[in-house]
C-alpha positions as CSV (number, residue, x, y, z in Angstrom):
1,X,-8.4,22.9,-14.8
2,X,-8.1,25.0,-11.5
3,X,-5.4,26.4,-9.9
4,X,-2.9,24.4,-9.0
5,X,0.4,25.3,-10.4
6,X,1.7,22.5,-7.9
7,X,5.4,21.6,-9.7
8,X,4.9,23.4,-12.8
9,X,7.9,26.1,-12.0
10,X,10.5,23.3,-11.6
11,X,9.4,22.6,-15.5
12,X,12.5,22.8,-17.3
13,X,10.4,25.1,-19.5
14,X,9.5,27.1,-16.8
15,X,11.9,27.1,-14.8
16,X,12.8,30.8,-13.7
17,X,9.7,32.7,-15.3
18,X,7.3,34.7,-13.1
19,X,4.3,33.7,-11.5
20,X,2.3,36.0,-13.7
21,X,3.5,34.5,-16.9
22,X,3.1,31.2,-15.1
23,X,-0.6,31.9,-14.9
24,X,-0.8,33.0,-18.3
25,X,0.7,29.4,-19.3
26,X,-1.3,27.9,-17.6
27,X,-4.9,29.6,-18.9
28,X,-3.5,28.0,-22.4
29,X,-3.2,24.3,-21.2
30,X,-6.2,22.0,-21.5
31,X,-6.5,19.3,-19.5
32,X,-6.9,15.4,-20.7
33,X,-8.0,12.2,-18.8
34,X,-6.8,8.8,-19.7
35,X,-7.5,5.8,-19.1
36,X,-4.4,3.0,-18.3
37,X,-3.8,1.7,-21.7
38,X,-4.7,4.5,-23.5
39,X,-2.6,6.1,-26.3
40,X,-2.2,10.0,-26.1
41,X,-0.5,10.5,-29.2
42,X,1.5,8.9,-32.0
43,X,5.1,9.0,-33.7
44,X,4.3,10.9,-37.1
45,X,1.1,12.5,-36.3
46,X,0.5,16.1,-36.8
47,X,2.5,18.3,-33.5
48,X,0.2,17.0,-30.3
49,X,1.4,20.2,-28.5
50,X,3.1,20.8,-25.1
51,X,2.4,18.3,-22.7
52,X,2.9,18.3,-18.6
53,X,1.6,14.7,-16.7
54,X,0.0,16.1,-13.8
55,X,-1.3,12.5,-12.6
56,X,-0.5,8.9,-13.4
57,X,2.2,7.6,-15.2
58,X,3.3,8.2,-18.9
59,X,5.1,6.2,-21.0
60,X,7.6,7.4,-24.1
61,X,8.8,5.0,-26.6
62,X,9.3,4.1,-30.3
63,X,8.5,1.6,-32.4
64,X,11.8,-0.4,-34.3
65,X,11.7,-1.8,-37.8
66,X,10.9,-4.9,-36.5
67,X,8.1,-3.7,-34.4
68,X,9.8,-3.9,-30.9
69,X,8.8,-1.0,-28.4
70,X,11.3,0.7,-27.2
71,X,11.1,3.0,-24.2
72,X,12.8,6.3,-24.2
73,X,11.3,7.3,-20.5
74,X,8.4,6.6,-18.1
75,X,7.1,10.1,-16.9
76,X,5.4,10.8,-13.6
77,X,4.2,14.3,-11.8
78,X,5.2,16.7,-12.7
79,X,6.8,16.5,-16.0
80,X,6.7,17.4,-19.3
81,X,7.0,15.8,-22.7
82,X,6.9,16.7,-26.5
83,X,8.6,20.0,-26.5
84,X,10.3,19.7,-29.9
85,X,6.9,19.2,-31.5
86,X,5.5,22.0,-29.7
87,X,7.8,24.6,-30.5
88,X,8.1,23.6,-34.1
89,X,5.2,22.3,-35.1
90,X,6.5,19.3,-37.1
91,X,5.8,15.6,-36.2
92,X,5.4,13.7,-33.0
93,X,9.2,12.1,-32.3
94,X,7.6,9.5,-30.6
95,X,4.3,7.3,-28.9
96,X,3.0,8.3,-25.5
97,X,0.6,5.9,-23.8
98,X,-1.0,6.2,-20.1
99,X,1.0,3.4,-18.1
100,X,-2.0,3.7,-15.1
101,X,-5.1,6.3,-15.7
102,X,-3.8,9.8,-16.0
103,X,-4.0,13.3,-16.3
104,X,-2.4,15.5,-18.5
105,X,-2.4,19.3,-19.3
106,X,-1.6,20.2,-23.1
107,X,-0.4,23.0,-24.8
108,X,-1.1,23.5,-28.3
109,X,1.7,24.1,-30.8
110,X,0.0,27.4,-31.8
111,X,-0.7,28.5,-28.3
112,X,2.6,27.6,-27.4
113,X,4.1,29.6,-29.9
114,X,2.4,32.6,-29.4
115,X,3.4,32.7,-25.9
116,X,7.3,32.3,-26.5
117,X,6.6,35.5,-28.7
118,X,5.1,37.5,-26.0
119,X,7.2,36.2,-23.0
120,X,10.9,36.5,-23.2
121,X,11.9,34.6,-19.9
122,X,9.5,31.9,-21.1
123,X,11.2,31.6,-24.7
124,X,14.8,32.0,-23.0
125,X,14.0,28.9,-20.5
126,X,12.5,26.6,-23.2
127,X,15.7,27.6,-25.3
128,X,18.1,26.3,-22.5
129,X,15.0,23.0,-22.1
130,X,15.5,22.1,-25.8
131,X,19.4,22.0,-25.5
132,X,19.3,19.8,-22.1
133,X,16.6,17.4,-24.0
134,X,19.3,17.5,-26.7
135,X,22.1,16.9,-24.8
136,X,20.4,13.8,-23.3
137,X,19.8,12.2,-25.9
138,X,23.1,12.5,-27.5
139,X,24.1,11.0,-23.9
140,X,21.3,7.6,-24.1
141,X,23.2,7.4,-27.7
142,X,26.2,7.3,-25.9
143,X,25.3,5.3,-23.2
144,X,24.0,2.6,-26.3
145,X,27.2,2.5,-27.6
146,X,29.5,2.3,-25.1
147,X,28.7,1.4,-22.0
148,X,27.5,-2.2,-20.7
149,X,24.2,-3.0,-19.7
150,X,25.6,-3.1,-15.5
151,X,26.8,0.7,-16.1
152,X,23.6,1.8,-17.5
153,X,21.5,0.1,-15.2
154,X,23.2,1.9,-12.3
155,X,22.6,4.9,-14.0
156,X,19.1,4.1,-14.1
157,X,18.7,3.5,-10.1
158,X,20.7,6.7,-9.3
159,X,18.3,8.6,-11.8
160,X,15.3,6.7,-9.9
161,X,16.8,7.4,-6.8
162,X,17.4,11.1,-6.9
163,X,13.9,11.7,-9.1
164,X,11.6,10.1,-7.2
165,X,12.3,9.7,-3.6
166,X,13.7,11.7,-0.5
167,X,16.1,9.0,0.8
168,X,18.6,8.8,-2.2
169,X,20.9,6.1,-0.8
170,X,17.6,3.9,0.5
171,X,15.5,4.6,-2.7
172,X,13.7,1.4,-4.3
173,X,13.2,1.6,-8.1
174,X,9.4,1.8,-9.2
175,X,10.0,-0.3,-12.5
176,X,9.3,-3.8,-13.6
177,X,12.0,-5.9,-15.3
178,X,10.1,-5.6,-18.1
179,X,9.9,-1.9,-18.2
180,X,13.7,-1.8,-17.2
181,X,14.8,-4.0,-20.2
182,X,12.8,-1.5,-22.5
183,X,14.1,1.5,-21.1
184,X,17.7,0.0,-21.4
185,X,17.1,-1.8,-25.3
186,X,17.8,-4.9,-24.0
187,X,15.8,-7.8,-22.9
188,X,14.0,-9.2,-19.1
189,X,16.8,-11.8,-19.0
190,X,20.1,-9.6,-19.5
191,X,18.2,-7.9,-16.9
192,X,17.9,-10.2,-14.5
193,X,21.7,-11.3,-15.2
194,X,22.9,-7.6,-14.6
195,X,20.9,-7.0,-11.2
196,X,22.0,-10.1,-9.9
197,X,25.8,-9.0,-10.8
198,X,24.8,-5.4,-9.0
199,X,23.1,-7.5,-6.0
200,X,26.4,-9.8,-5.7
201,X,28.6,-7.0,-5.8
202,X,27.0,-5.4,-2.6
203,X,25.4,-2.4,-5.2
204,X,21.8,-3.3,-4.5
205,X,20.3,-5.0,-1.5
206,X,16.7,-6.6,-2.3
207,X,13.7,-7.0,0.1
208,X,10.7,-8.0,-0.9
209,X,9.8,-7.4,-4.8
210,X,11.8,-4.4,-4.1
211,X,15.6,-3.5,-4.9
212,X,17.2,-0.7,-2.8
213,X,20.2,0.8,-3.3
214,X,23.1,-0.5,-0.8
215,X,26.3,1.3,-2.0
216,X,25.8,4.6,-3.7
217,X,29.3,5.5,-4.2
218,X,29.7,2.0,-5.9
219,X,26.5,2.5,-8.4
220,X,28.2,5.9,-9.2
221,X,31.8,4.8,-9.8
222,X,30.1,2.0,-11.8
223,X,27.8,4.7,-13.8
224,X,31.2,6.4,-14.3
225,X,33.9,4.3,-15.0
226,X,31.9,1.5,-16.9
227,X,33.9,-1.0,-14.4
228,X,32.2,-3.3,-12.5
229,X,33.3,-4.2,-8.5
230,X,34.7,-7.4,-7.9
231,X,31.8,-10.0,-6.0
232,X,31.5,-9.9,-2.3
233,X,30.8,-13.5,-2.4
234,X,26.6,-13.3,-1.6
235,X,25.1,-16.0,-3.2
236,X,22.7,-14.9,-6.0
237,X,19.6,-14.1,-5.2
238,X,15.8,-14.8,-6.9
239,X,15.0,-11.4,-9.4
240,X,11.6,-11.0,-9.3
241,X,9.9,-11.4,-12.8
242,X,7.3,-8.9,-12.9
């Protein structure tokens, strides 16, 4: 698999574990190629093991009694997913499918066990990862229940902004409609409705097939209070369907 080790400390599994033990990590990970399309593991299979996407895209979702997808994330480098499964060996929570072709370095539940018995900063960081993955999701939950699709989306382009890209108040999102609505358990045209309420208030500016953020403090105060800004007047504008 080499040596690159490129991303791996900022894991929140990882995070403030030596190099040494980062090496030793590393010498149990295997690494996978997918092609776009392809599944990497199901919901309800035997524990898959650790896994970090070190190319590509990733996507996390579940399956409702009425056989909708739902996406729970879309992971890009460097990340890592399945850490409940890892550590205790049960069932996959979810599905994980290879958005484009991709690359991705996997742990197995018994090799990951045996190092959190033989490194203590390792089992001590994956500790504090499990409860932030916990705390999440109680927050999605949250976010389900109470807040409106507008407030969530903003939440989404703030998280898109600060994840993946240098210029936080400039940043476009990377997602489709498509993979918005799935991400937010909603559908393309509620969508559509909210960005062009965000686009109207003077939240989002659009160029292209691409929506940037325009007022940071806005999407924030939105994210927060749940209250969305009165319209600026701009005249709606076309929301690409892709």
């Amino acid at each position: 698999m080499g040596d690159d080790l490129t991303g791996w400390g900022d894991l929140p599994c990882f995070k403030g574990i030596g190099g040494d033990v980062l090496q030793r990590v590393r010498a149990c990970a295997h690494l996978h190629a997918y092609q776009a399309g392809a599944a990497i593991f199901s919901e309800g299979e035997t524990s898959a093991g650790f896994h970090i996407v070190t190319e590509g895209m990733v996507r996390i979702y579940r399956i409702s009694p009425e056989g909708r997808p739902h996406t729970l994330n879309l992971l890009r480098p460097v990340s890592s997913f399945n850490e409940v499964a890892a550590v205790d060996g049960a069932c996959n929570p979810y599905n994980a499918t290879a958005v484009t072709a991709a690359q991705v370095a996997v742990i197995s539940h018994p090799a990951m066990v045996a190092l959190l018995s033989q490194e203590p900063a390792l089992l001590a960081s994956t500790v504090q990862a499990l409860a932030r993955v916990n705390r999440e999701y109680i927050e999605r939950l949250e976010d389900m229940t109470f807040r409106s699709i507008p407030s969530r989306l903003a939440k989404l382009f703030l998280h898109e902004a600060t994840s993946y890209a240098g210029q936080i108040a400039e940043a476009p999102s990377r997602l489709s409609q498509e993979e918005i609505a799935a991400i937010l358990g909603t559908t393309r045209e509620v969508v559509g409705r909210a960005l062009r309420a965000l686009l109207n208030a003077g939240l989002l500016r659009k160029h292209g097939r691409e929506f940037f953020i325009a007022d940071r403090a806005g999407l924030e105060r939105l994210a927060e209070t749940n209250e969305m800004p009165p319209s600026q007047g701009v005249c709606a504008l076309t929301v690409d369907e892709g």
